[in-house]
N, C-alpha and C positions, 0 to 999 in steps of 0.2 A: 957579640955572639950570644951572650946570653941574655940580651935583649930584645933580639930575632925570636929566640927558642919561645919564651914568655909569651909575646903575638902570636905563636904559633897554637900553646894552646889553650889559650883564652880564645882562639876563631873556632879551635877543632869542638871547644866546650860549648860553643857557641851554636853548629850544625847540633849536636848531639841535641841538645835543648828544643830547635826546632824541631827533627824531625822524630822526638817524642812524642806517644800517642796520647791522648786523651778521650773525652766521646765522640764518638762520629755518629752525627746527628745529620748528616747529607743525604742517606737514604732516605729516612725519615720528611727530610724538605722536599724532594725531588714527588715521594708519595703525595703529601698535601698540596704541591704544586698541580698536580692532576686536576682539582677542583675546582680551580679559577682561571687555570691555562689547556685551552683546548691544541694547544700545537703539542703539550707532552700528551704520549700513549701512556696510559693504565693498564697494567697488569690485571684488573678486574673489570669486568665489563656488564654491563647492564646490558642484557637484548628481552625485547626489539627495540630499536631504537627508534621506530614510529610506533607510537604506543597511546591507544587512549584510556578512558577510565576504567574498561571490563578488560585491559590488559593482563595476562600473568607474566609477570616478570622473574627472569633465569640469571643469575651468576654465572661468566664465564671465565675461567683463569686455569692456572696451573695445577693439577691438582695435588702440588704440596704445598699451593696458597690456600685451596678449601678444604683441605683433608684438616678435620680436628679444628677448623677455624674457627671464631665465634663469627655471627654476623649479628650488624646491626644495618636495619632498615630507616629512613628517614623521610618523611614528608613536607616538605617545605623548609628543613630545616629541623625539625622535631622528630626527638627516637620514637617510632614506633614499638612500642614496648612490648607486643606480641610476635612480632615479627623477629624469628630465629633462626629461619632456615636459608639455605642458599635460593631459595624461591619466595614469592611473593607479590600478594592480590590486595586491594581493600575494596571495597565497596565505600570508602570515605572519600578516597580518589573526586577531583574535580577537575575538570578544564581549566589546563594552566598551572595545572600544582607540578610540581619541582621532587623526582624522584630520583634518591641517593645512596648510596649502600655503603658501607664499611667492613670490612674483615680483618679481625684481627688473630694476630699468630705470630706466637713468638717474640711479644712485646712489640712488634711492630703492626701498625698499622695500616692497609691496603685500601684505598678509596677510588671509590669506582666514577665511573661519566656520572654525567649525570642527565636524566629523561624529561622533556616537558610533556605532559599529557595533555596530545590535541586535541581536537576539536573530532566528536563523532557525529559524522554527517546520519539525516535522519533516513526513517526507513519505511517505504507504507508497507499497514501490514495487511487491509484489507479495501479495493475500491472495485466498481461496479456500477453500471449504467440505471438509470431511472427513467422510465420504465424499466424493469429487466427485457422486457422483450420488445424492441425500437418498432414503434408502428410508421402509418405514413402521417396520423395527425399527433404524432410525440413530441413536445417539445421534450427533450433529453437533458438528463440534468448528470452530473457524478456525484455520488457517496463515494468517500473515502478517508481513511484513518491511517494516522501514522505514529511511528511511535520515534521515541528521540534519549539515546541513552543520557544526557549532557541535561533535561528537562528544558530543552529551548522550547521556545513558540515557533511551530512550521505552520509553513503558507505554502501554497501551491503555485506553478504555472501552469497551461494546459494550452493544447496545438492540437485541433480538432482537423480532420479528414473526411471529406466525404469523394467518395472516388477517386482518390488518389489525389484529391487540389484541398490547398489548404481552404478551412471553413470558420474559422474563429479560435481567439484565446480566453475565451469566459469558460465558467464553471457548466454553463449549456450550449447547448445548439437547438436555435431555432431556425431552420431552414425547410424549404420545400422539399418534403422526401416523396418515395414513390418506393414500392414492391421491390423487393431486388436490390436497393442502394446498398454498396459497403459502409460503414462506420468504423473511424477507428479516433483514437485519441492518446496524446501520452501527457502522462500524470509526472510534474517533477516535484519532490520534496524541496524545501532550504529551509533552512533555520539560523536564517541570519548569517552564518560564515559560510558554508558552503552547500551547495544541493546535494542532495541526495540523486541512489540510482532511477532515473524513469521507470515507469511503468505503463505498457501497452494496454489498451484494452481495444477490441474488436467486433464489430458485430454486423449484422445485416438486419436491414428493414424487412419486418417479414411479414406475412398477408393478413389483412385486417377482415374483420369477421362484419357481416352484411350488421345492417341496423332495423331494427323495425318500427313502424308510425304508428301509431293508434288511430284507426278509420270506424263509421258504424256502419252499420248492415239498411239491407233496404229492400224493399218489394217491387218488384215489375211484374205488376198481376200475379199470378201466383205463384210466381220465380224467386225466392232469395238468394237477394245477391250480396257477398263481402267482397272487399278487395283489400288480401293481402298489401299491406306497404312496407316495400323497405327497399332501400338504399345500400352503395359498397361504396366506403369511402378509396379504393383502389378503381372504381369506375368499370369492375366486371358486372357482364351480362349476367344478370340472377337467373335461378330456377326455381319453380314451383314444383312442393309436390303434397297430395293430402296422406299423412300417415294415419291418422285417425278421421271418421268421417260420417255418417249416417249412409244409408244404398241409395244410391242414385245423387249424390252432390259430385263435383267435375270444380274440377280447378284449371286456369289457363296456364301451363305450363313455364310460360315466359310472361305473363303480366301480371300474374297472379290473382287473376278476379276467379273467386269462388257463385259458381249457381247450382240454384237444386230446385224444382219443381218441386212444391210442396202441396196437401192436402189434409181435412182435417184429420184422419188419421196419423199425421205427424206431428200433431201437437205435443209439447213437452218440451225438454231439458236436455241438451245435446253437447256432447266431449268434443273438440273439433279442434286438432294438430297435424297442422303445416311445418311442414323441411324448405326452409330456404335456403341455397343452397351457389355460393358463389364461383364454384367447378374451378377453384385453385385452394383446395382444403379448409373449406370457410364455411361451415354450417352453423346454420341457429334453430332452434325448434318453436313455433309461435303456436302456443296452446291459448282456446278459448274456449268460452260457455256459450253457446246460443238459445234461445226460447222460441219456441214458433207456440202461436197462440191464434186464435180466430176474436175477432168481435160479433156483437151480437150482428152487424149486418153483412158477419159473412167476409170481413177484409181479415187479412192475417197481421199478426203484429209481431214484436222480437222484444 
């Protein structure tokens, strides 16, 4: 019996011994387990959780875990030592850097996800056709500029339109245009990981302006005759007309041969401006000098 009794409390001193407390260092595991096991939830939370390098990054948690808490911020591993606040930016930030936060409170320790900072796709910030204004003898080129928060090298694709059917993926288009065609084109950024958003540009071929030849002047008895030359690269019917002129000169309305009966009386130095005029908003104004002069036996000259 009193060898029962003896076992009895050598076992009860036994529990007593175990389930005496010492540190409970559990919470504290469970916290830093957060770190390197993404299957436990954090009490602390980093958002967004797509984040690149011009991210600001928010503490989110309980707020008797931020009220009064210290924070500390971490880039790759390393305290950010100005970083104090439950929020937080750097401009040090890079693709691929590893963002981590800690809050402490209460001798305890709260460790938050942690962020890879992707990849910021690029952005154009300024593109535009060359010529600006698409003629029908243009070959079309694009200027365009991008910019890239990450400092990648961007390169472009491009998917040229004319009328609605595709036209080439170069930097131009050289094609047969005419008066009136649509143009359109989209511009894609990439920098290496991924593209950027397109960007549209738009335009229409619009009317080309007549050209003019250089011809000389000539005598039919006593008739000076020029003839106007010019050409529309759009293939419109020209018009003549004389805005400036001496009395009595006549121009051919549709060929543009200028004549004027002259005498010596008209000898001298003469202003003489022609409107060519391609009747789909296409004018040019052809200004010349002329000279009428007599020789001594009486022929006129220029």
């Amino acid at each position: 019996m009193i060898v029962i009794r003896a076992c009895l409390v050598l076992l009860l001193s036994f529990q007593v011994l175990s389930c005496s407390k010492g540190p409970d260092n559990s919470r504290v595991s469970v916290l830093n387990k957060v770190a390197t096991d993404p299957a436990v939830s954090s009490p602390v939370n980093i958002v967004p959780h797509e984040a690149t390098r011009k991210a600001q990054f928010t503490l989110r948690a309980e707020s008797s875990i931020l009220a009064n808490g210290k924070f500390q911020w971490y880039i790759n591993g390393e305290l950010v030592e100005s970083a104090r606040s439950y929020s937080f930016s750097s401009n040090d930030l890079n693709k691929g850097d590893i963002v981590k936060a800690i809050v402490k409170k209460d001798e305890q320790e709260f460790i938050s996800n942690e962020i890879t900072i992707k990849n910021s796709p690029p952005e154009i910030e300024d593109a535009g056709f060359s010529p600006r204004i698409p003629r029908v003898n243009s070959v079309l080129q694009i200027k365009v500029k991008a910019r890239d928060a990450d400092n990648d090298i961007v390169s472009y694709s491009y998917e040229w339109s004319l009328n609605g059917n595709f036209a080439g993926e170069e930097d131009y288009l050289e094609a047969t245009l005419k008066r009136g065609d649509n143009i359109s084109i989209s511009i894609t950024p990439y920098d290496g990981d991924e593209p950027g958003k397109p960007l549209v540009l738009k335009s229409s071929v619009y009317n080309s302006l007549p050209v003019f030849s250089e011809s000389s002047p000539s005598f039919k008895g006593d008739t000076y005759e020029y003839h106007v030359s010019a050409s529309d690269p759009d293939n419109d019917l020209l018009t003549y007309s004389l805005l400036e002129s001496p009395d009595g000169m006549t121009i051919d309305p549709s060929k543009g041969l200028i004549k004027w009966k002259v005498s010596h009386e008209d000898e001298g130095l003469y202003e003489i401006k022609v409107l060519v005029n391609d009747n789909h908003g296409g004018k040019i104004i052809v200004p010349f000098t002329t000279r009428i002069g007599f020789a001594q036996n009486g022929e006129q000259s220029t």
